[in-house]
N, C-alpha and C positions, 0 to 999 in steps of 0.2 A: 434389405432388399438389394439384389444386386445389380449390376446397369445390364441393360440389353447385351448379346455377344457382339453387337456389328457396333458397336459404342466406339469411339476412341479415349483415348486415356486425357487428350486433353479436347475434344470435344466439348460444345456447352450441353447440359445437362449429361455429361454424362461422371460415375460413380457419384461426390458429392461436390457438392456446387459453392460458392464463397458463401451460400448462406446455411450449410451444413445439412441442407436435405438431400433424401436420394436420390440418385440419378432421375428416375420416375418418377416421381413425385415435384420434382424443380421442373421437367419438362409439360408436367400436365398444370403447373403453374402458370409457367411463362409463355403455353399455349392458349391461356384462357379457359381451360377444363375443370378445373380446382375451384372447390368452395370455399377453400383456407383461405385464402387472405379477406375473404367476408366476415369466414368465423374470426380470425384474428382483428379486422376492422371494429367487429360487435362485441370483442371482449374488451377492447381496447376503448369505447365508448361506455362501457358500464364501468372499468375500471375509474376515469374522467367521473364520471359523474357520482361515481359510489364516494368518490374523496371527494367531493366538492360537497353534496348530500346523503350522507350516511342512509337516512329513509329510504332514499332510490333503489339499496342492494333488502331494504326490508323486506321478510317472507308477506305481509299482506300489501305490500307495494308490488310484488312481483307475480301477484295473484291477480292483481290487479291489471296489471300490466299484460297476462295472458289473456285476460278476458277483452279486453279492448283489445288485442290485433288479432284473434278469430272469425270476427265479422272479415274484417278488410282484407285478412289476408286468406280465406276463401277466395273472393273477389282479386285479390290478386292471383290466387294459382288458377284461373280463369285468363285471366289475361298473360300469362306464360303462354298457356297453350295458343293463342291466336299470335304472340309474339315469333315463338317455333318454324310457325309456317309464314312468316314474313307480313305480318297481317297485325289490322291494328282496332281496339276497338272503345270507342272515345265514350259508347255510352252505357256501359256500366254501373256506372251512380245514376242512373237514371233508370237504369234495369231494378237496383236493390231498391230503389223510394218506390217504383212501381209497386214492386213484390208485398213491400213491406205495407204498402197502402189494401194492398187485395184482401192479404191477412188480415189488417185492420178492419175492413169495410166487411168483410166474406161473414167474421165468427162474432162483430158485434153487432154493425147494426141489421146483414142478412141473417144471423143467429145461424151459420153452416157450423158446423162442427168442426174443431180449430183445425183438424187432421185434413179435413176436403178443402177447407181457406189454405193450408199450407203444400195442398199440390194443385188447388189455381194458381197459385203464384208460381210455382214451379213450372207451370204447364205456358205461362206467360213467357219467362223466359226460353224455353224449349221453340215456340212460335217466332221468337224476335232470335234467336239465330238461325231457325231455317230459313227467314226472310233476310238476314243479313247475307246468308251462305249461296242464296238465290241470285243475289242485287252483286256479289261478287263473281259468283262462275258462269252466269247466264251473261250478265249485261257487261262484267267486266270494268265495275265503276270501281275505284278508289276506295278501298275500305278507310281512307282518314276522311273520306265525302259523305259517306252514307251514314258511317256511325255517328259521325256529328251532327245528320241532320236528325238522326233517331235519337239522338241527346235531347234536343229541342222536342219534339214530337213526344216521345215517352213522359219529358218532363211535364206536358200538357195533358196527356193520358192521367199520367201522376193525377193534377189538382183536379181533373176532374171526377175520377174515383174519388177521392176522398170530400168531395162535396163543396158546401158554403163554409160547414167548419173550419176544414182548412185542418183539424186535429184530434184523432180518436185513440182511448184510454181502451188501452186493452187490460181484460179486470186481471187483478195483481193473483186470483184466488187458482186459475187457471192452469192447468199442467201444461202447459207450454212456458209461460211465462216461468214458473215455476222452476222450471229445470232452467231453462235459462241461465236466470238472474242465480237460483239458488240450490242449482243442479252438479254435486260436487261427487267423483269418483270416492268411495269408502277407502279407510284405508289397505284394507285388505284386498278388498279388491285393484285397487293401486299396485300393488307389488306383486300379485298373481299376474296381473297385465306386464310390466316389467321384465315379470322371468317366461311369460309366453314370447314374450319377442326377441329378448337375448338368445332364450332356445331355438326360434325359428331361423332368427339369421345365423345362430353358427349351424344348423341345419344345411340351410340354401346355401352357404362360403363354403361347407365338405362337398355336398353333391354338385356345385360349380366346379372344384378341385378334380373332382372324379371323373368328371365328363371332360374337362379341356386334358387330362393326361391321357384318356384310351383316344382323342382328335391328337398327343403329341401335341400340345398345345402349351405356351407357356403360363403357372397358374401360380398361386398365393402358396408360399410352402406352411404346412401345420402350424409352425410355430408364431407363424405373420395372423395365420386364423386365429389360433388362440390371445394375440395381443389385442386384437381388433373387436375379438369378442369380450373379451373384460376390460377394454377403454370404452364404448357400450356398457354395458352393465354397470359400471361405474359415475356414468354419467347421465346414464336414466334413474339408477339409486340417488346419486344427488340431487337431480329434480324430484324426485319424489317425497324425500325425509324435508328436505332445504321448504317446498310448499308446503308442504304436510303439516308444518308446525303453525301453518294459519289454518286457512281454508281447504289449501289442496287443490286439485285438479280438475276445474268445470269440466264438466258435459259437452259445452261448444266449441272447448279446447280438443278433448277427446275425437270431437266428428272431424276437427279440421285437421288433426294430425292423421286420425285416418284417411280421410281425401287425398292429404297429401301421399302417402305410404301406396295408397292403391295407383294414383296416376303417377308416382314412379317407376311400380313394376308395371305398368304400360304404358310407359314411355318407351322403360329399358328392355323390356321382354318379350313384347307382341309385336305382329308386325305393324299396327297399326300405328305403334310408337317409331318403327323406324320406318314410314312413309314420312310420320310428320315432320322427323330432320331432314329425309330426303327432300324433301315441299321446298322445305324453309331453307336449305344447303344450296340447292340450285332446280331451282322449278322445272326449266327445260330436261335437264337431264335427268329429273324423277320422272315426265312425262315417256321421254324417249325408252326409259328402263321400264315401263310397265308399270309404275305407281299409279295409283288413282287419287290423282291429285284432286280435284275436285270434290269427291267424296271426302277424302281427307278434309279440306279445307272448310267445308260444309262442317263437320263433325265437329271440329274444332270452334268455328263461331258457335254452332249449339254447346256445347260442354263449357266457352264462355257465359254466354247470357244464363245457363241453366245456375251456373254459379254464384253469379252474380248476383240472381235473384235469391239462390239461397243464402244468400249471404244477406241482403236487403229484410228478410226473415229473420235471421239470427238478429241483428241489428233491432226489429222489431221487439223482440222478445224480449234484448237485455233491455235496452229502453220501457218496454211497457206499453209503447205507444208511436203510434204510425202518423207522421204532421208533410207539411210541407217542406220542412226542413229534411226530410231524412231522403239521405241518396246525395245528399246537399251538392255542388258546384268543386268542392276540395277530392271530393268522395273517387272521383277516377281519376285524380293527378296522383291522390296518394296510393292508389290501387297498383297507377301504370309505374310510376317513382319505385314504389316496393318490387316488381318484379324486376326493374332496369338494376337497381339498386343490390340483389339479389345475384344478379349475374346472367341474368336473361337480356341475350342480343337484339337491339331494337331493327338488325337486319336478316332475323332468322337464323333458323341452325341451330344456335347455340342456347341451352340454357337447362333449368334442371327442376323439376318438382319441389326441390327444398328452397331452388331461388324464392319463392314466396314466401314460406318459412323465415329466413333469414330478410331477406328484405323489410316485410310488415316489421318484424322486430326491429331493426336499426331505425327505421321510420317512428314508430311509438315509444323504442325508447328517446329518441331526442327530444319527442313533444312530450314523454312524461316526467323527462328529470328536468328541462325546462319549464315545466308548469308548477313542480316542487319547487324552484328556485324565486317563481313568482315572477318570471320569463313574460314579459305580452306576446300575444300571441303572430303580434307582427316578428321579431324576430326567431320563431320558429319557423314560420316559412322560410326565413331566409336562409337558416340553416339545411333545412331540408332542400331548397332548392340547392345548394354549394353541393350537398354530398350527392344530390343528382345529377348535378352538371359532371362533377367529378367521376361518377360512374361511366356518366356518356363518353368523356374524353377515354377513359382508361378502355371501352367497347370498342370505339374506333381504331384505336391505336392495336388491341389484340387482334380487329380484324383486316388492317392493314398488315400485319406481321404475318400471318394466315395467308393470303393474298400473293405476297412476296413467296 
């Protein structure tokens, strides 16, 4: 890759930089744009723990390991999006215990068919972000005010759907549950899915190529397409052989990676995705430029809580069962942690669909190669909080330099 023309020879970031990347790529680092040094952070965390506990790099440890950050990190690319537009939402685990109670209560003890229980819950969340989108552009209150008090209030909605019990066994025989817990991509189908997406993205990288050179626009040369395409292919073939030799690839991994993939390209594609950086970049001047900030920012607390509850869902399902406990008090630290943790700015603007992605994963792997180690679970927090505090310093600091 070559450095911009207006670069100078000894300019910072420009041709390659003391730590041997290009010119562009050291810049979209040292700007805060980049998700390498997250990916680098999270290979550098499995490497630690793959030598400390061999089991931790195990194919049905890692099978494991995808199914527990699916739930959460739904729930977190949920709270990306309210982070985007500078906005913040505290009840989220109270959204998923909701949801996951509705479900519970809807298709056992109302006997709804699990399909109509899993879009009341849906339909629950959809109502608690137009109320939260209301309480913020109408009245203008504090979204760290209102969501906290909808913490508390949800959490009471929570125990009183689910009754005196307090805990409902969703039956294990059930197609929901089923796919769930033991709902796993075939193999074939696995690697058909693999080569649809290799093919697509080097699809969308030509037809980008082609459109930014008839704008004269500067673009990715063929040969940058072709490396990017089979570092992809290569790296989705090794998650799929590497899982494959246990279980392979749930179902609620599948939904989450599509989640993610769709609110990327509307993030990056539509306009709707570039009001939300405009919101979240500087509110005034999205307003003064014709954004509709409002609408926006409505949109976005609904696409949270809608998440969230489906994620409260998902959660139901691997469990089997919807208690008091589910949505628990950790449930939005670890939610809002994974997206911060991820590279999503806790003052807008900045951040990225795969920050959830990456996030939930440095998050679940710390609590799961500490829970192999026989780790208590007080010093998981403590780590997880170190790598979140660390996140926050490293946000302010990129958005001070931004700033300047």
């Amino acid at each position: 890759m070559t450095a911009p023309a207006n670069a100078q020879a000894g300019a910072p970031g420009a041709g390659l930089s003391g730590a041997g990347l290009p010119g562009a790529v050291w810049q979209r680092v040292r700007g805060g744009n980049s998700l390498l040094p997250i990916v680098v952070a999270l290979v550098g965390i499995w490497i630690v723990l793959g030598a400390v506990n061999p089991a931790f790099l195990a194919p049905e440890n890692l099978v494991n390991l995808t199914l527990q950050s699916a739930p959460v990190g739904v729930i977190a690319l949920g709270v990306v999006l309210v982070l985007l537009v500078g906005q913040i939402d505290l009840s989220v685990g109270s959204v998923s215990g909701l949801a996951a109670a509705v479900v519970a209560v809807g298709s056992v003890t109302l006997g709804w068919p699990v399909a109509l229980a899993i879009l009341a819950a849906l339909a629950c969340g959809v109502v608690v972000g137009l109320g939260y989108g209301a309480l913020s552009t109408r009245l203008g209150l504090p979204s760290f005010v209102f969501t906290l008090a909808g913490l508390l209030f949800l959490a009471g909605v929570q125990l009183r759907v689910l009754g005196p019990l307090g805990s409902i066994n969703l039956p294990f025989e059930s197609w929901f549950v089923l796919s769930v817990q033991q709902g796993f991509l075939p193999t074939g189908v696995a690697w058909a899915l693999v080569a649809v997406v290799v093919v697509a993205t080097a699809a969308v990288r030509v037809a980008a190529r082609a459109r930014r050179r008839r704008a004269d626009l500067a673009s990715a040369s063929v040969p940058q397409i072709v490396v990017r395409t089979l570092v992809l292919a290569a790296v989705l073939s090794a998650i799929v052989a590497y899982l494959g030799t246990a279980r392979g690839i749930g179902y609620s991994v599948v939904l989450f990676a599509l989640l993610v993939v769709v609110t990327d390209v509307l993030l990056r594609r539509t306009r709707w995705g570039r009001s939300v950086r405009a919101v979240g970049g500087d509110r005034r001047a999205a307003m003064l430029a014709g954004v509709p900030v409002q609408r926006t920012v409505v949109l976005c607390f609904v696409a949270c809580s809608t998440l969230a509850a489906l994620g409260g869902v998902l959660a139901a399902g691997r469990l089997g069962a919807a208690n008091q406990g589910t949505g628990g008090a950790d449930t939005y630290l670890v939610a809002i942690a994974a997206a911060v943790i991820g590279g999503t700015s806790l003052f807008g603007g900045r951040g990225s669909a795969w920050s959830a992605v990456l996030g939930v994963l440095v998050i679940q792997s710390i609590a799961n190669g500490l829970t192999l180690m026989n780790v208590d679970q007080a010093a998981r927090y403590m780590v997880t909080g170190a790598v979140l505090l660390l996140a926050i310093i490293i946000d302010m600091l990129v958005r001070k330099r931004r700033e300047a």
